[in-house]
Structures are given as structure tokens and as C-alpha cells.
N, CA, C and O atoms as a GROMACS GRO file, in nm:
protein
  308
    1UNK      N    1   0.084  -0.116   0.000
    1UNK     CA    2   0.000   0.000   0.000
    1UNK      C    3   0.088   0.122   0.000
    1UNK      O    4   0.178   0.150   0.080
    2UNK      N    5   0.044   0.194  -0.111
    2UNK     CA    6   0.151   0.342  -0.103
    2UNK      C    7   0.111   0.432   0.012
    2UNK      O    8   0.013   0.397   0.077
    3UNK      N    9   0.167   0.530   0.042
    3UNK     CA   10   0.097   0.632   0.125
    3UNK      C   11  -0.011   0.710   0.131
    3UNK      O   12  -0.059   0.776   0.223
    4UNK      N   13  -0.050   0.692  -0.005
    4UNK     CA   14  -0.165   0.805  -0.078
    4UNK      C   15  -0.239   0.734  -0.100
    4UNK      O   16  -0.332   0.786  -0.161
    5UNK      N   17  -0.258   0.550  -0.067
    5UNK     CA   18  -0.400   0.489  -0.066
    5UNK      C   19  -0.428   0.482   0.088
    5UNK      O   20  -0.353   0.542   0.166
    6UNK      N   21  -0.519   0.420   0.125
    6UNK     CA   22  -0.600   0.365   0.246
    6UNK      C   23  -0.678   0.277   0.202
    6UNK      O   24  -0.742   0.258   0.098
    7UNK      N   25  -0.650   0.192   0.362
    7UNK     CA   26  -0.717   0.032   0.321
    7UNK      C   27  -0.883   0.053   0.316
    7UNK      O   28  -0.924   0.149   0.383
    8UNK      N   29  -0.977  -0.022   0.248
    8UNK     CA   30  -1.059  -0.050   0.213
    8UNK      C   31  -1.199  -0.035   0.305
    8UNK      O   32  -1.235  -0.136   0.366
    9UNK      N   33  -1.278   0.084   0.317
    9UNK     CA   34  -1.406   0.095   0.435
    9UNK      C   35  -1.530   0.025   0.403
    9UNK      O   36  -1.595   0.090   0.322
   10UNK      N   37  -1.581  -0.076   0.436
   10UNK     CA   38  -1.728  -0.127   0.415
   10UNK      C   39  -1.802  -0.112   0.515
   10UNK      O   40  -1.747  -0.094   0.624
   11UNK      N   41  -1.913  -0.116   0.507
   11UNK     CA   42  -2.006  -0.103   0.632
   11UNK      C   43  -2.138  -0.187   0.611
   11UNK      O   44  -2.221  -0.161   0.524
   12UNK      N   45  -2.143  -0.259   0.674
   12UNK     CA   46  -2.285  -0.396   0.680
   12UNK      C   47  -2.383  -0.302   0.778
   12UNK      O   48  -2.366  -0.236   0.880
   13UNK      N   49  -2.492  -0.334   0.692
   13UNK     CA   50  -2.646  -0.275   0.734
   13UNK      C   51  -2.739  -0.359   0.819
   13UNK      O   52  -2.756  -0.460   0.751
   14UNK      N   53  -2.798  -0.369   0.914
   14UNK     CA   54  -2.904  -0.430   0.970
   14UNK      C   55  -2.994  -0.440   0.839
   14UNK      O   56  -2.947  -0.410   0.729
   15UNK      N   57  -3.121  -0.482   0.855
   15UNK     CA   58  -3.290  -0.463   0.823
   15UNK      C   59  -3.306  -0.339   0.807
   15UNK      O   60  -3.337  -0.279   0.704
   16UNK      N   61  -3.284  -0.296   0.913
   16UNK     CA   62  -3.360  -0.108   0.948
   16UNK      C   63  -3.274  -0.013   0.886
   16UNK      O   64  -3.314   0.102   0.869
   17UNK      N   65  -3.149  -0.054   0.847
   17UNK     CA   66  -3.053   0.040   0.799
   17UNK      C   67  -2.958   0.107   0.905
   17UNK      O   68  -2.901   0.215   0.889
   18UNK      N   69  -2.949   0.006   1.045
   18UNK     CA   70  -2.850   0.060   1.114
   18UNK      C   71  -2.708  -0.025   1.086
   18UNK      O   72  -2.695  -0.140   1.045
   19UNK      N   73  -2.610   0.074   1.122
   19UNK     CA   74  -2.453   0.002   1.057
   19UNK      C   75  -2.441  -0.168   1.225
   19UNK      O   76  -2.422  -0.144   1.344
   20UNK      N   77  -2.454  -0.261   1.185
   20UNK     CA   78  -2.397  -0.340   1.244
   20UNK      C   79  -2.222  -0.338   1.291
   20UNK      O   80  -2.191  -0.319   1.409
   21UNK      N   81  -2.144  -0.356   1.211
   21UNK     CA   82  -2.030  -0.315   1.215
   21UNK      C   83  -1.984  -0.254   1.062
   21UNK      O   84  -2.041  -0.262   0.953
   22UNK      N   85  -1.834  -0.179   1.111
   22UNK     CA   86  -1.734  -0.138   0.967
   22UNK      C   87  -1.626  -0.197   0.956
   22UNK      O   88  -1.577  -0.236   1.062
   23UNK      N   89  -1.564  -0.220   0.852
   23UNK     CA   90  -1.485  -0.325   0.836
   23UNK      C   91  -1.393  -0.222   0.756
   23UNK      O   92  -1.436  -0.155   0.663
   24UNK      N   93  -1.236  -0.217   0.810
   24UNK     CA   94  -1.142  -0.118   0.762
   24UNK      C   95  -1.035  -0.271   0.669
   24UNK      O   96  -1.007  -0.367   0.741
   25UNK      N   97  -1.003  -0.273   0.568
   25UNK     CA   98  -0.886  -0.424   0.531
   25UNK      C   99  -0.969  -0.509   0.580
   25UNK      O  100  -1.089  -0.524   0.556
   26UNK      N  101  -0.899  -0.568   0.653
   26UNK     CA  102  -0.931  -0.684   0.736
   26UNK      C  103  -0.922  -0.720   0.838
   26UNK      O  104  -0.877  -0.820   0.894
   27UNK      N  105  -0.999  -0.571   0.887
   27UNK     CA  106  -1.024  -0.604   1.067
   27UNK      C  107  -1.237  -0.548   1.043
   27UNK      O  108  -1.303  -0.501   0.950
   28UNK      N  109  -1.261  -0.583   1.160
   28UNK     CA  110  -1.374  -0.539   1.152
   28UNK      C  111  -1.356  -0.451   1.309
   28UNK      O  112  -1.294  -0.501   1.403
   29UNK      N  113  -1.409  -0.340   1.314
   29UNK     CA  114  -1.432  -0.223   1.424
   29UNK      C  115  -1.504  -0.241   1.455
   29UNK      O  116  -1.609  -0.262   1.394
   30UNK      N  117  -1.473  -0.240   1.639
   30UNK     CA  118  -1.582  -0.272   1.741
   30UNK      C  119  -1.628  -0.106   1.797
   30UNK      O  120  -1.660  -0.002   1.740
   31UNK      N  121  -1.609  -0.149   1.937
   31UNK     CA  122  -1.656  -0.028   2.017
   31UNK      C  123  -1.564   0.122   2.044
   31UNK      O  124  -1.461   0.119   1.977
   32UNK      N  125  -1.571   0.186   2.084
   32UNK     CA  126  -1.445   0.290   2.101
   32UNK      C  127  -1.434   0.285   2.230
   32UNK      O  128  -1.522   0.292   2.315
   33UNK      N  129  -1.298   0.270   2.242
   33UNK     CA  130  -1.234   0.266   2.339
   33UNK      C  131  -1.141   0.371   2.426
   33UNK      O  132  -1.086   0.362   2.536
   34UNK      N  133  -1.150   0.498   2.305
   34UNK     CA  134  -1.119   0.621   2.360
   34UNK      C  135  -1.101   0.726   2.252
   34UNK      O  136  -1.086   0.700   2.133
   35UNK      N  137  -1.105   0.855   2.310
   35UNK     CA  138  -1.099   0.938   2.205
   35UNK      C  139  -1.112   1.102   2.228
   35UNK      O  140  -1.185   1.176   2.295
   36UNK      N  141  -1.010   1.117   2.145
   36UNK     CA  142  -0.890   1.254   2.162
   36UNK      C  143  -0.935   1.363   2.050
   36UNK      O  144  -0.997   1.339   1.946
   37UNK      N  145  -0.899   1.462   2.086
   37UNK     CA  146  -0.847   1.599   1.946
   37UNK      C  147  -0.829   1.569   1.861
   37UNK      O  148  -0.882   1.639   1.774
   38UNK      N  149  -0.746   1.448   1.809
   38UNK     CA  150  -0.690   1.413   1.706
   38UNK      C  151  -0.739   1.297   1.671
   38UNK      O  152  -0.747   1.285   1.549
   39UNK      N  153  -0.782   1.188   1.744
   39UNK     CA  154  -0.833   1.057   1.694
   39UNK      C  155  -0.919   0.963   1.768
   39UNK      O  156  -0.946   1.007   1.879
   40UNK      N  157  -0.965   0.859   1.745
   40UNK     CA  158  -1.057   0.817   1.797
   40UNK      C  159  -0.921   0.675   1.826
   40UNK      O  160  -0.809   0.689   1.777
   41UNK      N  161  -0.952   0.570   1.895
   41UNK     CA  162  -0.930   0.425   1.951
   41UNK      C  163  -1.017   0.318   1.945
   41UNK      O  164  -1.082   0.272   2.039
   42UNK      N  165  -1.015   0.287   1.857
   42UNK     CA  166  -1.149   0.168   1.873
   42UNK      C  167  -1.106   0.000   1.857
   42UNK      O  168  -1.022  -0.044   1.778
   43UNK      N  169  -1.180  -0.068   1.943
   43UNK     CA  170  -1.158  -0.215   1.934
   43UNK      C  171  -1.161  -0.271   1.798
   43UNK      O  172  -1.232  -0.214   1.714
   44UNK      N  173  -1.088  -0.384   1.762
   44UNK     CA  174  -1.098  -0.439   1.602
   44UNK      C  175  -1.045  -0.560   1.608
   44UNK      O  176  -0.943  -0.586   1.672
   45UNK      N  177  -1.111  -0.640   1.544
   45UNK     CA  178  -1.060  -0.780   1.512
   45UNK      C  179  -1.057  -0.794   1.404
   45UNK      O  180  -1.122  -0.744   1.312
   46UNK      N  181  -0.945  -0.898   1.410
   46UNK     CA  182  -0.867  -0.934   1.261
   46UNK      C  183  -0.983  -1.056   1.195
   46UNK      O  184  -1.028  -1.146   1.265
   47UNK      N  185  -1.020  -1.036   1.034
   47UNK     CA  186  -1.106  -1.138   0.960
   47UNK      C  187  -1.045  -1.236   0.938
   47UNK      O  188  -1.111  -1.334   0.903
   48UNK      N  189  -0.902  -1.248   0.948
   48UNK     CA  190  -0.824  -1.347   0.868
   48UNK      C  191  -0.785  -1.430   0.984
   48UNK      O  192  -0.819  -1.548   0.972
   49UNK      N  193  -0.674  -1.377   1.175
   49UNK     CA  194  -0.678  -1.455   1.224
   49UNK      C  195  -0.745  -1.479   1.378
   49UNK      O  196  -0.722  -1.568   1.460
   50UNK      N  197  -0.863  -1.331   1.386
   50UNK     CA  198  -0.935  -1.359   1.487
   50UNK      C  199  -0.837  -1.248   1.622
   50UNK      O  200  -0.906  -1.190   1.707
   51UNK      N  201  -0.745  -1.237   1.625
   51UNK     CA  202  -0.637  -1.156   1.744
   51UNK      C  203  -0.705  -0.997   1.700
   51UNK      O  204  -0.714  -0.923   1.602
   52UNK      N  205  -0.746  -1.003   1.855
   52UNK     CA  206  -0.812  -0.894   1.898
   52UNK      C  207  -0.708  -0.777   1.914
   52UNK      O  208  -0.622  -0.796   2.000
   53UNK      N  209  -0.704  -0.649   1.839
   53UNK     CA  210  -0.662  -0.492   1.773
   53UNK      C  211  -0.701  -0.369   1.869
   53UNK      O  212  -0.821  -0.342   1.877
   54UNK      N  213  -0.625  -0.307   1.930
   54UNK     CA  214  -0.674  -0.130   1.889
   54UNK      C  215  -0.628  -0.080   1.712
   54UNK      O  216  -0.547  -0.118   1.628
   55UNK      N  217  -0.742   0.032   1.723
   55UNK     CA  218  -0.670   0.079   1.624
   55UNK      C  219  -0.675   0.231   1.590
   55UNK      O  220  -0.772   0.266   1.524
   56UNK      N  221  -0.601   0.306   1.618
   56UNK     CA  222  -0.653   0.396   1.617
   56UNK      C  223  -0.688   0.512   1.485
   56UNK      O  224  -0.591   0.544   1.417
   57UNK      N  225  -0.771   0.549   1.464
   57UNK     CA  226  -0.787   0.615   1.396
   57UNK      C  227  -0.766   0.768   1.365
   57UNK      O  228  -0.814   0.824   1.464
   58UNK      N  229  -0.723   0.855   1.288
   58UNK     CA  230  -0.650   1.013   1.301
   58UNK      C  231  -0.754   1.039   1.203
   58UNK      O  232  -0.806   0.979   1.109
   59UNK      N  233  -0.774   1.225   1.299
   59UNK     CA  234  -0.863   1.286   1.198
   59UNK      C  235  -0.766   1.360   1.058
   59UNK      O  236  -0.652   1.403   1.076
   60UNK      N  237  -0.810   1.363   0.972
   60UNK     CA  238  -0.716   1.406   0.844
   60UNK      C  239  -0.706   1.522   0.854
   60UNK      O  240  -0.592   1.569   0.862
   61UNK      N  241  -0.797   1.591   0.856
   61UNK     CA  242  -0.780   1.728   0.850
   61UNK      C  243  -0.724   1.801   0.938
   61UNK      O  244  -0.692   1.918   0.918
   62UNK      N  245  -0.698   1.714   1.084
   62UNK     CA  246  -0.596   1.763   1.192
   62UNK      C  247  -0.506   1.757   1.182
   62UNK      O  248  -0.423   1.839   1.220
   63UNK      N  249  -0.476   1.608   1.100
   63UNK     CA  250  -0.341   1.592   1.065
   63UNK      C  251  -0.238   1.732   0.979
   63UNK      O  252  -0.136   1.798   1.001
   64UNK      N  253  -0.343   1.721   0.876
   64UNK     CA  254  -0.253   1.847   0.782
   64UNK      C  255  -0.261   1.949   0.827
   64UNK      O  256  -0.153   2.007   0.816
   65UNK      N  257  -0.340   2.010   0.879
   65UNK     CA  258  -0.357   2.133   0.930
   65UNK      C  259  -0.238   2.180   1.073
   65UNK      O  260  -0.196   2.292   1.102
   66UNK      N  261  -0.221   2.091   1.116
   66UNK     CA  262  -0.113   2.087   1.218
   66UNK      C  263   0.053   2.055   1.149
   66UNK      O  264   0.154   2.096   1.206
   67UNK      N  265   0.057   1.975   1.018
   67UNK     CA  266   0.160   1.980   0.964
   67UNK      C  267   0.202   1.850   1.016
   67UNK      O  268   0.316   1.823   0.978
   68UNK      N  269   0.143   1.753   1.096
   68UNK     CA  270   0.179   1.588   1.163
   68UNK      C  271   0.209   1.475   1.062
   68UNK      O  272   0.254   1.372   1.112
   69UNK      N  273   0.187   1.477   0.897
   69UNK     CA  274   0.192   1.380   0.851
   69UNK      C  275   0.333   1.295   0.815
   69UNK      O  276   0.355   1.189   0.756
   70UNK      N  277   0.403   1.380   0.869
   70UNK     CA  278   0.525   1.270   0.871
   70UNK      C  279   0.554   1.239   0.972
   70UNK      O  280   0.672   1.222   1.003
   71UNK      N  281   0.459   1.223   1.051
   71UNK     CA  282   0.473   1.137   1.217
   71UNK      C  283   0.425   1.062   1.190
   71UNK      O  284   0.469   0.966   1.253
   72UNK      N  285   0.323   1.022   1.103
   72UNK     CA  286   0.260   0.904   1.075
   72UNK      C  287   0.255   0.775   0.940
   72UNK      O  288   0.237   0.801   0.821
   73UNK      N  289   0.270   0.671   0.985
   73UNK     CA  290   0.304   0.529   0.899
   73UNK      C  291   0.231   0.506   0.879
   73UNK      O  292   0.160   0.507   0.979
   74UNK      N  293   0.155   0.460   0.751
   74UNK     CA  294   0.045   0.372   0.738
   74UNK      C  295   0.098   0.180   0.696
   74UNK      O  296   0.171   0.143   0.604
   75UNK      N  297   0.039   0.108   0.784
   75UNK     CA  298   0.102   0.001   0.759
   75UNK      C  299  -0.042  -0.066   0.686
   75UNK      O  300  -0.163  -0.042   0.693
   76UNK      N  301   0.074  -0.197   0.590
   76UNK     CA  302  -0.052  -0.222   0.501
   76UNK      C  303  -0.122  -0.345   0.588
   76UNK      O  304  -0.048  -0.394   0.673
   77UNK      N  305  -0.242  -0.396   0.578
   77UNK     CA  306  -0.330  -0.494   0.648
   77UNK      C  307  -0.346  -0.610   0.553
   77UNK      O  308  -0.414  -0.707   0.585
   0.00000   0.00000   0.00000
């Protein structure tokens, strides 16, 4: 994954049209587990081997606007 993609967002619907879960690659996002100025923390498990994730997530527009994006790695999933 280059730097200028991001892994893959789906989101599964109930009946009623509420999001059950979102699925970032190949974890699926649980609950949040905390959350800052800059990003959220949320629980995630892996689709492929089940080992339970934080992960945190950064807001973009904080990122650039603060000038942070070379503090940050995106690793591929």
C-alpha cells in the first residue's frame, strides 16, 4: 500500500438500515475505546486470524492542518 491509498471501508447494514459493524482491510471495528483531538481508539478484530486490535484512527484534517503527517506510517493490512 503506497501512502496516498487507504485500506478499504465497508459497512454492513441491519434490516432497518442501522450500521452493524465497519470493516477497515481486514479487521472489523468494534466499540471505542477512547478518544482525543486528534483521533478516535477503537476495538478491532482481525477477519483473517481472529487476534483482537486497537486501532486507532486520526482525523485528516488535523493531521494536515497541524503539519503531523510525517509522524505518521500507514502500515498495510
Amino acid at each position: 500500500m503506497s501512502s496516498g491509498s487507504s485500506p478499504k471501508l465497508t459497512k454492513t447494514s441491519g434490516g432497518n438500515g442501522n450500521s452493524i459493524f465497519t470493516r477497515v482491510g481486514n479487521y472489523e471495528l468494534g466499540r471505542t475505546l477512547g478518544e482525543g483531538t486528534f483521533a478516535k481508539v477503537k476495538f478491532a478484530k482481525s477477519t483473517v486470524t481472529g487476534e483482537s486490535v486497537a486501532i486507532k484512527i486520526i482525523k485528516k484534517d488535523k493531521l494536515l492542518k497541524h503539519k503531523m503527517v510525517e509522524q505518521v506510517r500507514v502500515l498495510e493490512t
